[in-house]
Each structure stands twice: as C-alpha cells, then as structure tokens.
HTML snippet that shows the backbone in 3Dmol.js (N, CA, C, O; Angstrom):
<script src="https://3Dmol.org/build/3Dmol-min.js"></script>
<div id="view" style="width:600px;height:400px;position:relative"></div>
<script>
const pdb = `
ATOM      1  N   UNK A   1     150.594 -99.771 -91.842  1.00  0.00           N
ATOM      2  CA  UNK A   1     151.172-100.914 -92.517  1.00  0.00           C
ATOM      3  C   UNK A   1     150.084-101.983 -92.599  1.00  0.00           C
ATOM      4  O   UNK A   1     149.665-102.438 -91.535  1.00  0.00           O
ATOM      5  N   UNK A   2     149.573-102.443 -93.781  1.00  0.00           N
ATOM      6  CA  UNK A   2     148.708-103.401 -93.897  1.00  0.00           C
ATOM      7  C   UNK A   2     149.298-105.200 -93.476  1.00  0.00           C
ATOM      8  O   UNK A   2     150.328-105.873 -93.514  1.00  0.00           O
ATOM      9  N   UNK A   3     148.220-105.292 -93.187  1.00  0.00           N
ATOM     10  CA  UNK A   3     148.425-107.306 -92.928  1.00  0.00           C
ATOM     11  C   UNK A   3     148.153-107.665 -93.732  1.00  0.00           C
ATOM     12  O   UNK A   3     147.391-107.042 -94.471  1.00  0.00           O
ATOM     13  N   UNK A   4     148.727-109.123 -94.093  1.00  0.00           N
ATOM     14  CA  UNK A   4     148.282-110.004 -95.846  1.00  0.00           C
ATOM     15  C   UNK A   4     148.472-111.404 -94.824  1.00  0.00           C
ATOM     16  O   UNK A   4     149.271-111.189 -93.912  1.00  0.00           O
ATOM     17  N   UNK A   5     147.977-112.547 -94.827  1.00  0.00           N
ATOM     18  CA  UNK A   5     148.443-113.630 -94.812  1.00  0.00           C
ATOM     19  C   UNK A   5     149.130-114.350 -95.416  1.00  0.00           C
ATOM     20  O   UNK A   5     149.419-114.137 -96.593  1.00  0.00           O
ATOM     21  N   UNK A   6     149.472-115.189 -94.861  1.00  0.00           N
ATOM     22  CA  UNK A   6     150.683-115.915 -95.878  1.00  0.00           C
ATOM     23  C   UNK A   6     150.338-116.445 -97.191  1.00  0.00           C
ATOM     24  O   UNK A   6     150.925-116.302 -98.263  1.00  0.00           O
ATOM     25  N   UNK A   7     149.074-117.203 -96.848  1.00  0.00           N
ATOM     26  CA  UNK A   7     148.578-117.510 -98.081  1.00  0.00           C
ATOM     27  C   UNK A   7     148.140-116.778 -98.962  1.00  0.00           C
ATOM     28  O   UNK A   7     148.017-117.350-100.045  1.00  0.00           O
ATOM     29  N   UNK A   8     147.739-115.324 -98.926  1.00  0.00           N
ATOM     30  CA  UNK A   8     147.491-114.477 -99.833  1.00  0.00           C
ATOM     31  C   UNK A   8     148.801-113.851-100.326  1.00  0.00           C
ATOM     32  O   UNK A   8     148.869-113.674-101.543  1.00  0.00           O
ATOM     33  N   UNK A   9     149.814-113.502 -99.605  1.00  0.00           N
ATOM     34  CA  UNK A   9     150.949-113.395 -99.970  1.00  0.00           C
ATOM     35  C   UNK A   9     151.647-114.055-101.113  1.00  0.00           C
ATOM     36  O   UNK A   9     152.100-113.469-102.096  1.00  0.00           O
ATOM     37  N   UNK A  10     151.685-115.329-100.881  1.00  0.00           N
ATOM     38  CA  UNK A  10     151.913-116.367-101.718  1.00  0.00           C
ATOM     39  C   UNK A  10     151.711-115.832-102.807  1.00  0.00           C
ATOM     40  O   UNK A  10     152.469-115.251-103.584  1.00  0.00           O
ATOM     41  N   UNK A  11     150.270-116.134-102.840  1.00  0.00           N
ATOM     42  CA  UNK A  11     149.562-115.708-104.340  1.00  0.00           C
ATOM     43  C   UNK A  11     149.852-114.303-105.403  1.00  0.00           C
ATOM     44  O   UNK A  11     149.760-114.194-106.625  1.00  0.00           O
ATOM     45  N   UNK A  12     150.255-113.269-104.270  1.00  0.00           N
ATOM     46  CA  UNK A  12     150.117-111.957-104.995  1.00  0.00           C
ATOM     47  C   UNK A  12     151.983-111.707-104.664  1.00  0.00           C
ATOM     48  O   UNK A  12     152.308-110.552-104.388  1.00  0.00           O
ATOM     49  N   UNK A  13     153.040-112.723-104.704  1.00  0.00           N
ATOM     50  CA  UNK A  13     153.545-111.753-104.320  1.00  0.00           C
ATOM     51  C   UNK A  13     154.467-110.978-104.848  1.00  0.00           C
ATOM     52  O   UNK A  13     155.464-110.457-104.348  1.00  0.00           O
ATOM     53  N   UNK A  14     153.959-110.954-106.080  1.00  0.00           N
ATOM     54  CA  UNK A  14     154.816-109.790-107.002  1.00  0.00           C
ATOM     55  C   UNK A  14     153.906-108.230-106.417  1.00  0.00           C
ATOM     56  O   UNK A  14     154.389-107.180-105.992  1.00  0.00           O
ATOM     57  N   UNK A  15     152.649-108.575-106.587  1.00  0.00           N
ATOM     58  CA  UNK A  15     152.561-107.310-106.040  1.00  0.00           C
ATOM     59  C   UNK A  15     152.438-106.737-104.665  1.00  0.00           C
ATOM     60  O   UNK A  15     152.009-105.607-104.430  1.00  0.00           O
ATOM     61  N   UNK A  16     152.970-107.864-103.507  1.00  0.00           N
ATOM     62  CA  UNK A  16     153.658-107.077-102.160  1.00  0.00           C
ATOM     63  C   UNK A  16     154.807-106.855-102.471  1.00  0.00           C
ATOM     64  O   UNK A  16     155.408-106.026-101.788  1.00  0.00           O
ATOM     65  N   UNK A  17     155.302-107.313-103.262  1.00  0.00           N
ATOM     66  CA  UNK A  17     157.125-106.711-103.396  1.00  0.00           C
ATOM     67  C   UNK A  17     157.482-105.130-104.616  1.00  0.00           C
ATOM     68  O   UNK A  17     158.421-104.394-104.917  1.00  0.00           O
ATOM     69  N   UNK A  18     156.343-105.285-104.877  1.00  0.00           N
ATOM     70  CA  UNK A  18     156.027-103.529-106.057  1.00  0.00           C
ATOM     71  C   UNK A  18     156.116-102.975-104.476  1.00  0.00           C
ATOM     72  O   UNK A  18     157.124-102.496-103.956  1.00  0.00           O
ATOM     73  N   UNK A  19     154.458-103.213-103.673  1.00  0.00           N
ATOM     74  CA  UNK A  19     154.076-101.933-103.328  1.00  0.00           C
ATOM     75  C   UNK A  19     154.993-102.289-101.983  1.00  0.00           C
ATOM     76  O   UNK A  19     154.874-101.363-101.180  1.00  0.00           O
ATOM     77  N   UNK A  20     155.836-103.300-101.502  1.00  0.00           N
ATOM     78  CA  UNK A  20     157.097-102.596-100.585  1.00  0.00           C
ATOM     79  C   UNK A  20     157.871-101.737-101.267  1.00  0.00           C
ATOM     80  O   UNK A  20     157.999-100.675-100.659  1.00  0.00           O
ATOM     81  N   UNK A  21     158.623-101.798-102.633  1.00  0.00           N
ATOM     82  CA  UNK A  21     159.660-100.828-103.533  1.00  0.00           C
ATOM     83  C   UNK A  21     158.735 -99.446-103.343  1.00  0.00           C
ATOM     84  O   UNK A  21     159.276 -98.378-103.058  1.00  0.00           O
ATOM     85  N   UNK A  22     157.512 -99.549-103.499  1.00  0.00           N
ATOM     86  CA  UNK A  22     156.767 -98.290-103.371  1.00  0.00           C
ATOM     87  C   UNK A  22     156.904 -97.407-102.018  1.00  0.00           C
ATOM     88  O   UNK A  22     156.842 -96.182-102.129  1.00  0.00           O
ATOM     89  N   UNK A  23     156.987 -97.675-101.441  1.00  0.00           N
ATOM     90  CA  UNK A  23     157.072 -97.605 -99.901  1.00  0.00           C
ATOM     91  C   UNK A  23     156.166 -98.140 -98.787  1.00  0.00           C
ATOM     92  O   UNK A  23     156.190 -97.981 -97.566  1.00  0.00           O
ATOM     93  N   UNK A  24     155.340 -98.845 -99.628  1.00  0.00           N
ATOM     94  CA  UNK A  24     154.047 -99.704 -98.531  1.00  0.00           C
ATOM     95  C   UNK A  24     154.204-101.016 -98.357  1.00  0.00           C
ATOM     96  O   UNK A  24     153.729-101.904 -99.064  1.00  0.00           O
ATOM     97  N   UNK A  25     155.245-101.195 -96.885  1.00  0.00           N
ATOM     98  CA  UNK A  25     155.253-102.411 -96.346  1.00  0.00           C
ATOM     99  C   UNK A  25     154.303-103.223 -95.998  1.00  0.00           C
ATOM    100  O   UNK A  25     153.196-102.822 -95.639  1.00  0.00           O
ATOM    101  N   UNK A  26     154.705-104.703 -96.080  1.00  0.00           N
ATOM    102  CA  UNK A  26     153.425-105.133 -95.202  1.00  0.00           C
ATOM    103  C   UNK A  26     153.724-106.203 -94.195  1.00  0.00           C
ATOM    104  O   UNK A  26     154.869-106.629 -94.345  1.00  0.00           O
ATOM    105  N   UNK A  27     152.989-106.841 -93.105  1.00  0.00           N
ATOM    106  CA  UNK A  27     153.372-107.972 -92.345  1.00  0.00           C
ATOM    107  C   UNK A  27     152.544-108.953 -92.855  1.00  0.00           C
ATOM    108  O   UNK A  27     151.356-108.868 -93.167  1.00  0.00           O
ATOM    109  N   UNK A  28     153.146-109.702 -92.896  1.00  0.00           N
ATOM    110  CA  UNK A  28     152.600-111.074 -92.742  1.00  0.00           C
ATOM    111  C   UNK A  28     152.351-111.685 -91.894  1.00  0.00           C
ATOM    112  O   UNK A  28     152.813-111.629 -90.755  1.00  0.00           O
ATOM    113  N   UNK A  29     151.376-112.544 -92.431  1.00  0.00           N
ATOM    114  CA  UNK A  29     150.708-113.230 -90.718  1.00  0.00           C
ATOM    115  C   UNK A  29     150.548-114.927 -91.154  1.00  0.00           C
ATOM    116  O   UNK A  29     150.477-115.392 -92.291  1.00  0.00           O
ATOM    117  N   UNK A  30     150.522-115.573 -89.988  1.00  0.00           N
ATOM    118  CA  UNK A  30     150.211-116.958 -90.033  1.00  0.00           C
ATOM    119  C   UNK A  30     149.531-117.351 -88.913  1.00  0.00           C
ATOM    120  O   UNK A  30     149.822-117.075 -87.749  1.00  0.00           O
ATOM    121  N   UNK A  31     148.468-118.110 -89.375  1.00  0.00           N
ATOM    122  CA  UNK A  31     147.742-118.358 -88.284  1.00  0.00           C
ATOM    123  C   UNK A  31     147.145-117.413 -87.630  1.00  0.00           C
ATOM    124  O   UNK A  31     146.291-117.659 -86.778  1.00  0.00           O
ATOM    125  N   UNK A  32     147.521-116.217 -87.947  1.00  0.00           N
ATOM    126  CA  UNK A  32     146.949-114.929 -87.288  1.00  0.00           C
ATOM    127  C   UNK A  32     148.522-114.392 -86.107  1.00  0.00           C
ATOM    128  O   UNK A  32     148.311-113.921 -84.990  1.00  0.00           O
ATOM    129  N   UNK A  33     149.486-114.528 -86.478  1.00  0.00           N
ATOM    130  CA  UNK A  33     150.313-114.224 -85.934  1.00  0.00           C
ATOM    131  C   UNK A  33     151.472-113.169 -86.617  1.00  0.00           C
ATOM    132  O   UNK A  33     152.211-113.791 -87.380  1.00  0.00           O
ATOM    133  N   UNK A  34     151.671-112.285 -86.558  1.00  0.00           N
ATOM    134  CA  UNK A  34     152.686-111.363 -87.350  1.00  0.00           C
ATOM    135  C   UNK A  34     153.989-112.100 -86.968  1.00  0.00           C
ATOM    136  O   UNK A  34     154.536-112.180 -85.868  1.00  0.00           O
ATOM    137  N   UNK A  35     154.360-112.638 -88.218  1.00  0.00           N
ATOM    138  CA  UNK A  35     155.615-113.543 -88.658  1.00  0.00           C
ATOM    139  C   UNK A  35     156.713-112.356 -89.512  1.00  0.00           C
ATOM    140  O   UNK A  35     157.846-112.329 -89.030  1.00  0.00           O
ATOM    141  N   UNK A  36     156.567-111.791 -90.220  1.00  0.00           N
ATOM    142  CA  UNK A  36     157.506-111.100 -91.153  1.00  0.00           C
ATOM    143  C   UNK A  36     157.061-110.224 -91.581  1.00  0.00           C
ATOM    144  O   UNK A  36     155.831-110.260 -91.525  1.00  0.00           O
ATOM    145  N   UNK A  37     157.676-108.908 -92.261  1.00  0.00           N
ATOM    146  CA  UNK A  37     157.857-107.757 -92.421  1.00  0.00           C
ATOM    147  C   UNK A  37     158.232-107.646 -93.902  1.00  0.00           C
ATOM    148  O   UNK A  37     159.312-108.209 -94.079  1.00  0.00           O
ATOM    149  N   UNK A  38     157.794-107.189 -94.891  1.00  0.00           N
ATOM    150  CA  UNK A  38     158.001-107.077 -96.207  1.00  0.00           C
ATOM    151  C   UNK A  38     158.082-105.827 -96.860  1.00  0.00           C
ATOM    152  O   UNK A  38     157.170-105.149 -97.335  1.00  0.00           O
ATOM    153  N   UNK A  39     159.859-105.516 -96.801  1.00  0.00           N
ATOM    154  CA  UNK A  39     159.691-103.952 -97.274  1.00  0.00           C
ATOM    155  C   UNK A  39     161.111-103.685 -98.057  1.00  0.00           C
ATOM    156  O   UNK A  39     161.996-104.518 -98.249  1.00  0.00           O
ATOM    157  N   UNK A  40     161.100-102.475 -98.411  1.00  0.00           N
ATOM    158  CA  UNK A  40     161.848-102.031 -99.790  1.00  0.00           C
ATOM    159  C   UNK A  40     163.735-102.556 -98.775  1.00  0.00           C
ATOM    160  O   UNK A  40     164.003-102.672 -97.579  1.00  0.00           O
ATOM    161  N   UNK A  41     164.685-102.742-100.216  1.00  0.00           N
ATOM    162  CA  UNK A  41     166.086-103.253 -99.867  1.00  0.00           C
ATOM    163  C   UNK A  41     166.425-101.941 -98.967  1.00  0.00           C
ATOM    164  O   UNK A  41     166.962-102.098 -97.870  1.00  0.00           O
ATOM    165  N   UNK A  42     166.057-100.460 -99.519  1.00  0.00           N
ATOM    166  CA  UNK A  42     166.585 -99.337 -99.450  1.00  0.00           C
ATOM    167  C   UNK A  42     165.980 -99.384 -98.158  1.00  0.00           C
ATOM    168  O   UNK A  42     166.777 -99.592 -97.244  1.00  0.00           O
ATOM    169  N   UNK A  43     164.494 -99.211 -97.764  1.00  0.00           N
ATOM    170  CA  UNK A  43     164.205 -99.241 -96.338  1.00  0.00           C
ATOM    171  C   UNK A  43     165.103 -99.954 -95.641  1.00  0.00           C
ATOM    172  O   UNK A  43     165.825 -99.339 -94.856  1.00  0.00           O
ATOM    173  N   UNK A  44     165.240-101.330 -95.775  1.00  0.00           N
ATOM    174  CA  UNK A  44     166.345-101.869 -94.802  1.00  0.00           C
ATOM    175  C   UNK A  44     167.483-101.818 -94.635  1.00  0.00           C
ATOM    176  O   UNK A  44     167.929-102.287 -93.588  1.00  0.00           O
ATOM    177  N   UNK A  45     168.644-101.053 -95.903  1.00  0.00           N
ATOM    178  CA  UNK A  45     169.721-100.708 -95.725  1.00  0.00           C
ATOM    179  C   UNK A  45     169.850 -99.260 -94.964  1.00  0.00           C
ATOM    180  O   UNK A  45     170.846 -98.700 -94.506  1.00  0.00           O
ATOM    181  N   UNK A  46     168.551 -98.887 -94.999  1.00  0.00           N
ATOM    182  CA  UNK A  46     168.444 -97.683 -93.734  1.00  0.00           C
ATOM    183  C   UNK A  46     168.884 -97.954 -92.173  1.00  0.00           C
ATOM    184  O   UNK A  46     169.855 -97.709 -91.457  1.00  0.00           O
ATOM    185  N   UNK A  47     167.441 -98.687 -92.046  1.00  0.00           N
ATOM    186  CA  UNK A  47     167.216 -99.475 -90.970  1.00  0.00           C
ATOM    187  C   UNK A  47     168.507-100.070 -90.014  1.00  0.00           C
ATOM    188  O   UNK A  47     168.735 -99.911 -88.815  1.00  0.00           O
ATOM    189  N   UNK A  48     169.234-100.807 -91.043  1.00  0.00           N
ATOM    190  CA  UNK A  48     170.426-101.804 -90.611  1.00  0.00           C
ATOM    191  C   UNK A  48     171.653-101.567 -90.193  1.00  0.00           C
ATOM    192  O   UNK A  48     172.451-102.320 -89.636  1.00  0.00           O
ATOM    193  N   UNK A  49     171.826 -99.423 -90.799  1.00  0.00           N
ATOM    194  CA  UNK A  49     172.729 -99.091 -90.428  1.00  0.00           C
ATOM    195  C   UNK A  49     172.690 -98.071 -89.575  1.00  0.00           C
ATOM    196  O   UNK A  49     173.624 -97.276 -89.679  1.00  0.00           O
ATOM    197  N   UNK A  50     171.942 -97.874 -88.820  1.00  0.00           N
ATOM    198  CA  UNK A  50     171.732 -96.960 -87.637  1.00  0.00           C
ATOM    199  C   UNK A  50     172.496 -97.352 -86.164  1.00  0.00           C
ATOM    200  O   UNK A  50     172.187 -98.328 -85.481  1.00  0.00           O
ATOM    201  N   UNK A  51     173.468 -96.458 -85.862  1.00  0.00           N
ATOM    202  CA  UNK A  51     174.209 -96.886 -85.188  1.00  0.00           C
ATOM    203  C   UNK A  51     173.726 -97.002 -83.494  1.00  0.00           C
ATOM    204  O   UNK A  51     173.688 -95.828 -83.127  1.00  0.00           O
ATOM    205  N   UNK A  52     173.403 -97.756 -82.495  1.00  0.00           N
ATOM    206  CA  UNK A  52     173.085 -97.652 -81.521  1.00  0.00           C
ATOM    207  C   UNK A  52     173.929 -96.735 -81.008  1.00  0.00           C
ATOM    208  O   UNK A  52     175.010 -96.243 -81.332  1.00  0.00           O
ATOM    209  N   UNK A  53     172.643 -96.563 -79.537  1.00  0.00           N
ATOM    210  CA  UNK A  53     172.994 -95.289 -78.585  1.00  0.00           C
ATOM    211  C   UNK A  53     174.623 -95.325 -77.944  1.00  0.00           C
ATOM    212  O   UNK A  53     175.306 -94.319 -77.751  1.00  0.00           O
ATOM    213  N   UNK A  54     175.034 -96.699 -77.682  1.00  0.00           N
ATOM    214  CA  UNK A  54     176.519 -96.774 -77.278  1.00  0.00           C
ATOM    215  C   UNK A  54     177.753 -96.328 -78.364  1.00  0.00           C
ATOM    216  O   UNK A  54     178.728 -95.640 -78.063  1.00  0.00           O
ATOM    217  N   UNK A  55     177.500 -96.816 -79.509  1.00  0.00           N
ATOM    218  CA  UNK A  55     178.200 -96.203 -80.551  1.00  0.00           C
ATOM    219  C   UNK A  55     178.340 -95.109 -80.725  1.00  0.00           C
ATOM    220  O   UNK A  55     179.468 -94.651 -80.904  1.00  0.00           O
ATOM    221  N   UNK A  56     176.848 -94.066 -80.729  1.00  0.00           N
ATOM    222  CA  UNK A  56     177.002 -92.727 -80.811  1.00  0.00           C
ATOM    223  C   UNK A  56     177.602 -91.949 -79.873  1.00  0.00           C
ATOM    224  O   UNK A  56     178.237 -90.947 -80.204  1.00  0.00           O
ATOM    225  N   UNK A  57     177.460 -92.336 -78.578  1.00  0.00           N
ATOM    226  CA  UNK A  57     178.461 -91.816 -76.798  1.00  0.00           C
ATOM    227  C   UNK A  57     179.817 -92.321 -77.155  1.00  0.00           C
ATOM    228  O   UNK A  57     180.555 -91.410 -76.778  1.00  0.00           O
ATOM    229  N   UNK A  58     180.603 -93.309 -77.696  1.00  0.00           N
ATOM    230  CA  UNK A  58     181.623 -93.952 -77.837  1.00  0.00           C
ATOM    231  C   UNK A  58     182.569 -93.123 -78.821  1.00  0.00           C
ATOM    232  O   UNK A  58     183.767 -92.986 -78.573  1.00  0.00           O
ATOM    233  N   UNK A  59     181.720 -92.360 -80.403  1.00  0.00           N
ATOM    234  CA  UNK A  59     181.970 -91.811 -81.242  1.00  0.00           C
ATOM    235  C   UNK A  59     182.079 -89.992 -80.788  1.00  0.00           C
ATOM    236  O   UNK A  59     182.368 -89.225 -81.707  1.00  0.00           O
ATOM    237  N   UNK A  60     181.858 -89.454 -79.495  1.00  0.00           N
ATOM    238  CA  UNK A  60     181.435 -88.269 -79.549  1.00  0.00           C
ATOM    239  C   UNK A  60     182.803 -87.492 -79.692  1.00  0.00           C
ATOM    240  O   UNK A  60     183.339 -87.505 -78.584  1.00  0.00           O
ATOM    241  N   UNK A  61     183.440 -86.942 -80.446  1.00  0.00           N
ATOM    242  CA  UNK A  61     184.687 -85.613 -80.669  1.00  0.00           C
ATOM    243  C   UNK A  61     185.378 -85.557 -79.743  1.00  0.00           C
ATOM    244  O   UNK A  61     186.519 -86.017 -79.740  1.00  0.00           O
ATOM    245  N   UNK A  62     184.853 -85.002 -78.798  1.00  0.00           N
ATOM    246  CA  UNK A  62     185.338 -84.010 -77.995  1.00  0.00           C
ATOM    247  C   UNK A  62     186.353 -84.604 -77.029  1.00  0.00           C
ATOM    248  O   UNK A  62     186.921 -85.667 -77.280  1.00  0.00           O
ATOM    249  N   UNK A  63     186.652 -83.642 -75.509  1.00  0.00           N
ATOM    250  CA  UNK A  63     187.245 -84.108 -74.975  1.00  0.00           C
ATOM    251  C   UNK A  63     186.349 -84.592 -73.817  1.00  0.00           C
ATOM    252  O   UNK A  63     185.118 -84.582 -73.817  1.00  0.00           O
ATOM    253  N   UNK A  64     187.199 -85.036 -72.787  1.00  0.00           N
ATOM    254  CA  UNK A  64     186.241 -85.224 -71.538  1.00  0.00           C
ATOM    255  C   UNK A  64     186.068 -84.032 -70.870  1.00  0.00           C
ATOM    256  O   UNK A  64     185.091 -83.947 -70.126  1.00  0.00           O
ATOM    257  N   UNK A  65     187.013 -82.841 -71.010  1.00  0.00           N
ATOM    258  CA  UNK A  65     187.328 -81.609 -70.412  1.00  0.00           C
ATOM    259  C   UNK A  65     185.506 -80.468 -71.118  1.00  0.00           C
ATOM    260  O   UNK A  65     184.882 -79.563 -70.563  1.00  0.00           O
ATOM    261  N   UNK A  66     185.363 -80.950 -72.062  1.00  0.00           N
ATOM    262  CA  UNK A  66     183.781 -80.448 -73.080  1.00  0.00           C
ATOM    263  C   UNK A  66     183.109 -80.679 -72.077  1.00  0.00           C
ATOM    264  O   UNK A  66     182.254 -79.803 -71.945  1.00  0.00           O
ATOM    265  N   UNK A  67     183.062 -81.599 -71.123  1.00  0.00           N
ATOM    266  CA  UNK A  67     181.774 -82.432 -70.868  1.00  0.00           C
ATOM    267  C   UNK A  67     181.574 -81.869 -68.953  1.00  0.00           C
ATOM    268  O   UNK A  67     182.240 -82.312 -68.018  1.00  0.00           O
ATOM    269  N   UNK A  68     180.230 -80.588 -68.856  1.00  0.00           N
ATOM    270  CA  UNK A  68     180.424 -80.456 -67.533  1.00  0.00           C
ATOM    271  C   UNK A  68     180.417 -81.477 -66.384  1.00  0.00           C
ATOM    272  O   UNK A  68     180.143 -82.664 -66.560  1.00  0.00           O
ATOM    273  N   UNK A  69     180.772 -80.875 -65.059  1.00  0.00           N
ATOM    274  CA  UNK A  69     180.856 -81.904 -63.705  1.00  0.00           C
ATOM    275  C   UNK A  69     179.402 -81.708 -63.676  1.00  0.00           C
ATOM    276  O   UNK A  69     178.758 -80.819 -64.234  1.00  0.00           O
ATOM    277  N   UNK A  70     178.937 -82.780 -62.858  1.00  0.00           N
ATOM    278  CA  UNK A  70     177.808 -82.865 -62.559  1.00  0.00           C
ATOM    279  C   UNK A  70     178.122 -82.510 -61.592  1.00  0.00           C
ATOM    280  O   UNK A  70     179.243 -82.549 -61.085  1.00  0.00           O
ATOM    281  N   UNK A  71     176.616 -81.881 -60.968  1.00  0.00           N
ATOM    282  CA  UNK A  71     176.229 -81.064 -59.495  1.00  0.00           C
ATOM    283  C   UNK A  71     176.071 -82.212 -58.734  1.00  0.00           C
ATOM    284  O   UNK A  71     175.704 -83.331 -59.094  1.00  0.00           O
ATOM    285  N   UNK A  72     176.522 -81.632 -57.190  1.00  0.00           N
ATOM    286  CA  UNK A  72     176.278 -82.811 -56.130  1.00  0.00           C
ATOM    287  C   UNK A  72     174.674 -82.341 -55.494  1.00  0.00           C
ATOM    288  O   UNK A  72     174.027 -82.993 -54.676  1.00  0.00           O
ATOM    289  N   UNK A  73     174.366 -81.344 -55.976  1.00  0.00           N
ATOM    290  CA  UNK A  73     172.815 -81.130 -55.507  1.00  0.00           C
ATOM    291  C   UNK A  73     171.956 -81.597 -56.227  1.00  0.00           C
ATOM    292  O   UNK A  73     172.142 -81.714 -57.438  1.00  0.00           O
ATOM    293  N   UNK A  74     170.559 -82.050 -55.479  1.00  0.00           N
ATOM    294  CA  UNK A  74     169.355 -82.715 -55.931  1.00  0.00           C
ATOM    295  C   UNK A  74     168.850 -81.445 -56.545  1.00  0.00           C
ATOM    296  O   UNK A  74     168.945 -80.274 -56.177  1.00  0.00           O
ATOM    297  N   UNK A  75     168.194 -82.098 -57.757  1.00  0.00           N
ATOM    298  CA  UNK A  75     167.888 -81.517 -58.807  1.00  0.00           C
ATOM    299  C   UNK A  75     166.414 -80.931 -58.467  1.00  0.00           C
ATOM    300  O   UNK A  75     165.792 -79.997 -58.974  1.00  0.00           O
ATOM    301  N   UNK A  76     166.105 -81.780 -57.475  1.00  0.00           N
ATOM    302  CA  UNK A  76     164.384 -81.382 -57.228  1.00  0.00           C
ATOM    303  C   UNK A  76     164.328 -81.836 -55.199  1.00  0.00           C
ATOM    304  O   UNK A  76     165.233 -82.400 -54.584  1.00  0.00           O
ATOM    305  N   UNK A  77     163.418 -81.509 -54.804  1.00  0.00           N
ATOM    306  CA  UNK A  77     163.317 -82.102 -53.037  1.00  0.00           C
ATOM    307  C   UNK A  77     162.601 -83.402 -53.335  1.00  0.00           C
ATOM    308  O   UNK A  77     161.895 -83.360 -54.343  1.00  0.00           O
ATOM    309  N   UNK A  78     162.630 -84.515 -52.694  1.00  0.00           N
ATOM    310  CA  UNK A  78     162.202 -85.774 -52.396  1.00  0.00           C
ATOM    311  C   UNK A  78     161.619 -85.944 -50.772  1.00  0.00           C
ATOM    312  O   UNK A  78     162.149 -86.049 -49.666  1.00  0.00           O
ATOM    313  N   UNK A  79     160.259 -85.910 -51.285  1.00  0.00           N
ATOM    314  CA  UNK A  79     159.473 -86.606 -49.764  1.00  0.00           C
ATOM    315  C   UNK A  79     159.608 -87.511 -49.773  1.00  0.00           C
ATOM    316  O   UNK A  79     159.373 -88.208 -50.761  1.00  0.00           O
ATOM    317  N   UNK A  80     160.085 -87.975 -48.596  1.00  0.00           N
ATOM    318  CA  UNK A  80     160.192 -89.613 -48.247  1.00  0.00           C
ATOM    319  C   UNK A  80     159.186 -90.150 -46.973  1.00  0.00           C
ATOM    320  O   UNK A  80     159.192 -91.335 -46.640  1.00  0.00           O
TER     321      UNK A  80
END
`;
const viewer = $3Dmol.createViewer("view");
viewer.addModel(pdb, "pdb");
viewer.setStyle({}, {cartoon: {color: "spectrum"}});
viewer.zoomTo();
viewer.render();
</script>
C-alpha cells in the first residue's frame, strides 16, 4: 500500500480515488504520520461486515450435546 501526503493528495485526488476503485489503496500521512486510509466503497463494505469472533461462537447450529467434554488430563507434562 503506497503513502501520499496530504498535500499531494489534495492535489491528485481524483487520481487516489481511480486507483483506490482499482484496488490500490493508499494512506495518507501528515506530518509524517499515517492519518487515513483511502480505498474502494466495495473494499469497505467488505471490511465492515465481517462478523467478529463472538458473533461467529454465538451463531454456531448446533447443539451443546455436538460439542465434546473436555479432558481433565494435561495435554502435555509441565516442569515446574
């Protein structure tokens, strides 16, 4: 992902907003600091709807009866 500054941004930024639709994001910087992220609507309606890890455990089918007991034995020996 390329860097542009803001002020070059400014200037060009019809063509950071082509080559985000293209698929080549870019950050922006100020001062030398990565401030923002410039990329396609479709990339971010990706992005935005990815459901976190609790959602996906929350969403799972099955029953609880699917889901084995865990062992009361250590999985490995521990030197202490």
């Amino acid at each position: 992902m390329r860097e542009i500054q803001l002020k070059d941004a400014k200037a060009t930024l019809s063509a950071v907003v082509d080559q985000a639709v293209r698929g080549n994001p870019a950050i922006i910087t100020r001062h030398g600091k990565k401030e923002v992220v410039v990329l396609s609507f479709e990339e971010y309606e990706k992005l935005s709807h990815v459901p976190s890890l609790g959602r996906l455990l929350a969403s799972f089918p099955g029953d609880e009866s699917d889901i084995p007991s865990r062992s009361s034995k250590p999985s490995r020996t521990v030197d202490l």
